[in-house]
C-alpha positions as CSV (number, residue, x, y, z in Angstrom):
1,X,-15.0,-13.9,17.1
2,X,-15.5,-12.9,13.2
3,X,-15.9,-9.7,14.5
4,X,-13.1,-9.6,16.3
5,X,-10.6,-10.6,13.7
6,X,-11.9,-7.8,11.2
7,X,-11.3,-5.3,13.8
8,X,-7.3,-6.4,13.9
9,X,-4.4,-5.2,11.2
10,X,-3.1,-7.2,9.5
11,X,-0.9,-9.6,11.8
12,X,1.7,-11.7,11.3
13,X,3.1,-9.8,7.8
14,X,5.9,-8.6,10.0
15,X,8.5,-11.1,7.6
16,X,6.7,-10.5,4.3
17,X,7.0,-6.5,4.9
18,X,10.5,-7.0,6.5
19,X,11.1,-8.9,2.8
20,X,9.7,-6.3,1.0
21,X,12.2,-3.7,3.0
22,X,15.4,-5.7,2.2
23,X,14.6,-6.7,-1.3
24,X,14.7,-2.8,-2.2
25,X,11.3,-3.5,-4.0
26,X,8.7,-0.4,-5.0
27,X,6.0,-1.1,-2.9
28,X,2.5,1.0,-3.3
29,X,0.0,-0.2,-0.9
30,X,-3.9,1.3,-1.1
31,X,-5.7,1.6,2.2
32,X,-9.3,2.8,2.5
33,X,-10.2,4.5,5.7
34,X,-13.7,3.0,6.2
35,X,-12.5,-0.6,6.0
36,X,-13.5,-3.0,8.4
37,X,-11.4,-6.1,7.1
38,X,-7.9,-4.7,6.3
39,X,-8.4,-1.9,9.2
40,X,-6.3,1.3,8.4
41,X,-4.1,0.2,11.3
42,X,-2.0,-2.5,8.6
43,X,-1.3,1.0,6.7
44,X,1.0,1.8,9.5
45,X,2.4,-1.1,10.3
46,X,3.5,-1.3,7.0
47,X,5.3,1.9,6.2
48,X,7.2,1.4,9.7
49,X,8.3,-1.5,8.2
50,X,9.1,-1.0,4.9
51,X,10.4,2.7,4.6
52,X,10.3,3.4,0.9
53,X,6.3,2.4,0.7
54,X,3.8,4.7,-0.5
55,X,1.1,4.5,1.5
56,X,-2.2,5.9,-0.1
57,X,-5.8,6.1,1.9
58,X,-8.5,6.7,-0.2
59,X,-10.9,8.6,2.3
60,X,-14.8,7.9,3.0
61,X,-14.3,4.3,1.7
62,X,-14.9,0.8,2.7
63,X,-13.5,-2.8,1.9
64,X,-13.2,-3.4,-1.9
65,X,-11.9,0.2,-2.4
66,X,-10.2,-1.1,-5.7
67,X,-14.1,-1.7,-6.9
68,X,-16.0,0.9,-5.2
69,X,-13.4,3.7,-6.2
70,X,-11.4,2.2,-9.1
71,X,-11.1,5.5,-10.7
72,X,-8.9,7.1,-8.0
73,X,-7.1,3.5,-7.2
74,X,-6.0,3.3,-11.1
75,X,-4.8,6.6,-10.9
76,X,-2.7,6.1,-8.2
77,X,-1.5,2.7,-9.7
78,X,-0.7,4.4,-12.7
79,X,1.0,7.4,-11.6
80,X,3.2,5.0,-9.4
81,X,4.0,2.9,-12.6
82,X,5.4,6.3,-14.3
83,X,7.4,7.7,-11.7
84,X,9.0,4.3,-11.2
85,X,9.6,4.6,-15.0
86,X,10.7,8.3,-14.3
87,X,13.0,7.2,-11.8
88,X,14.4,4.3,-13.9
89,X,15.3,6.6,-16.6
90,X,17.2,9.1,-14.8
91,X,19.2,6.4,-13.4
92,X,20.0,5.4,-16.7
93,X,20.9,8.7,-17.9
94,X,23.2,9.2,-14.7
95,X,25.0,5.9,-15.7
């Protein structure tokens, strides 16, 4: 049984993804392809859902990707940050 609930996305996040969609809010989501828990499956459920989500799979990578590759999971976390700053800015300029 354990083994067959690793093996499934994430189910059931339908609503919070949906929420994420109609709230307009920047959503990053970090995937590794190796992981047997949150399968890479969830990665696409989730960017059919919310349409604006960047989806990032860090390759050759298991569960606890944020531990076991923090280097390249930071970066992507920070380079989101800035170009949501980036973005910000220009729309403030445009105003």
């Amino acid at each position: 049984m354990l083994n067959i609930l690793r093996h499934l996305p994430m189910r059931y996040q339908d609503k919070t993804y949906q929420s994420l969609e109609n709230g307009g809010i920047a959503t990053l989501a970090i995937f590794a392809d190796g992981d047997d828990t949150v399968h890479i499956d969830s990665a696409e459920v989730l960017a059919s859902l919310v349409s604006n989500a960047k989806i990032v799979v860090i390759e050759s990578s298991g569960h606890g990707v944020n531990f076991r590759r923090y280097k390249e999971v930071n970066s992507e976390i920070l380079s989101f940050i800035d170009n949501l700053a980036s973005d910000n800015e220009t729309e403030n300029i445009a105003r």
